[in-house]
N, C-alpha and C positions, 0 to 999 in steps of 0.2 A: 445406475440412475441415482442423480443425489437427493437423497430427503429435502423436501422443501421447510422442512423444520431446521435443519444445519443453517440455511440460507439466513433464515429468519435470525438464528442466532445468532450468526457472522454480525448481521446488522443491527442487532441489541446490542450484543458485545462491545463494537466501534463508538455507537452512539453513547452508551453508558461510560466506555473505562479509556477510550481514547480519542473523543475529539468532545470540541466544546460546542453540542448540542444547539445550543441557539443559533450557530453558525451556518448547523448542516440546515438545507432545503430542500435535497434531495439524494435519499439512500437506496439505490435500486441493487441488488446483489442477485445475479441469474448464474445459471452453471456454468463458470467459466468467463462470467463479463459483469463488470460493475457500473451505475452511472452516478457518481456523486457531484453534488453542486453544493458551494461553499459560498458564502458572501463573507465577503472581503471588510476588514474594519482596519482601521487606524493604525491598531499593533502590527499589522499585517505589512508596514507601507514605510518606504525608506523615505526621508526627510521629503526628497521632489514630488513626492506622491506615487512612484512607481513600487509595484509589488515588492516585495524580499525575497532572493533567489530560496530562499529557506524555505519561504511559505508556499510557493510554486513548487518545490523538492516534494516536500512533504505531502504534497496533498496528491499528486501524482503516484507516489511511492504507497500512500493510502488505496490507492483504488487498486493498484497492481497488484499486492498484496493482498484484499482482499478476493477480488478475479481470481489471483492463484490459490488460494483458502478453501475458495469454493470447491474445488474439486477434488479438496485434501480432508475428509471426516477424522479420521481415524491420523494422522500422519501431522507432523512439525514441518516446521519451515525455516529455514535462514535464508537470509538474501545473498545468493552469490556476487551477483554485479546490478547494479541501477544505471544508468546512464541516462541524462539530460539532455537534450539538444539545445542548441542558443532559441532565447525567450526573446520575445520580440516584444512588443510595446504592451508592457502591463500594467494599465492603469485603470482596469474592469473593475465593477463593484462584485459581480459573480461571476463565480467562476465553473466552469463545468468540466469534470475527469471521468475519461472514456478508457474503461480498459477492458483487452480483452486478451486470453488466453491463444498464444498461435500456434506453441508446439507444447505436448504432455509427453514428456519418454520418461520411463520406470522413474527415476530419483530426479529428476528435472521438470521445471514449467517455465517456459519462457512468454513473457506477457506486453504487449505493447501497448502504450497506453496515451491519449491526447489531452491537450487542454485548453478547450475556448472560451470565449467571452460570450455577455450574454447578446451578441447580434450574429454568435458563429462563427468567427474568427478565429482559425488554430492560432494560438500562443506557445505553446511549445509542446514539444512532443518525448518520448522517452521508451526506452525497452528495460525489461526487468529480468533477472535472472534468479531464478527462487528454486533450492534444495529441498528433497524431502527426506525425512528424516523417522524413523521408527521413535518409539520410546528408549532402546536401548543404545540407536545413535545418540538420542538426543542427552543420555547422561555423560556418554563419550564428551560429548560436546561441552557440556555444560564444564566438566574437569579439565578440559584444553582451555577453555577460557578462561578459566582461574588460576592457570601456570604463567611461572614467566615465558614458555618456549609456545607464543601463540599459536594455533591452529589457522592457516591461510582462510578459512572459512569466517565470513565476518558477521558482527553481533547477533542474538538468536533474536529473532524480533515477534517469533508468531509461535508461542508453545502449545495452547489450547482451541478450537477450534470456538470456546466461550471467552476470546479475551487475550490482550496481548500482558505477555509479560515480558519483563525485559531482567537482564539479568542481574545488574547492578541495582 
């Protein structure tokens, strides 16, 4: 059973040390599923007015990651693979990311995750592939990525269960 205090802290965490606060509208964090909704501003928005594949990435890649958090107290995380599907017409002021956890096996969480507008319109969709990782992986890791002979495993993104650190 996960502590509903972890939960709470996933989403202090997010809202404090990685996203810009005024933006979120809705941070819901349950065992294994996330609902975050974002409005959309300016920075966000390529010259024609259409979203930034960046801003769409990321915010997606936010919810997976957290969905996959939730079930990891004690355990790290690196993202193995993200994948994006083609975005279709992004020109929403909000946005809303649904993810949910669909496979847990021992060092794997696989997490699929949606993104609509605010009349419910999927805009694009995405699967996530996220490692777990002990503390004694995670120093492994950390020395692979400071060599030049990199580790196929890609950037740490999620070290604390209070807070993303990154490594650079």
């Amino acid at each position: 059973m996960i502590d509903q205090r972890h939960l709470h802290n996933l989403e202090q965490a997010y809202l404090a040390d990685h996203a810009h606060p005024d933006r979120v509208d809705t941070l819901v964090v349950g065992a294994g599923s996330v609902r975050l909704t974002v409005k959309m501003g300016d920075e966000d928005r390529r010259p024609d007015g259409a979203l930034k594949q960046g801003t769409v990435y990321d915010t997606l890649h936010d919810a997976a990651q957290l969905a996959a958090a939730s079930l990891t107290e004690d355990l790290t995380l690196t993202t193995d693979e993200f994948v994006l599907s083609p975005m279709n017409d992004l020109s929403a002021e909000l946005l809303t990311a649904r993810a949910q956890v669909t496979t847990f096996k021992r060092d794997r969480i696989v997490v699929a995750a949606s993104l609509t507008d605010e009349h419910g319109r999927t805009l694009a969709t995405a699967r996530g592939v996220f490692r777990l990782h002990d503390e004694e992986d995670l120093e492994d890791l950390t020395q692979d990525l400071s060599t030049e002979d990199r580790s196929p495993i890609t950037q740490v993104v999620w070290m604390t269960p209070f807070g993303p650190i990154f490594p650079n």
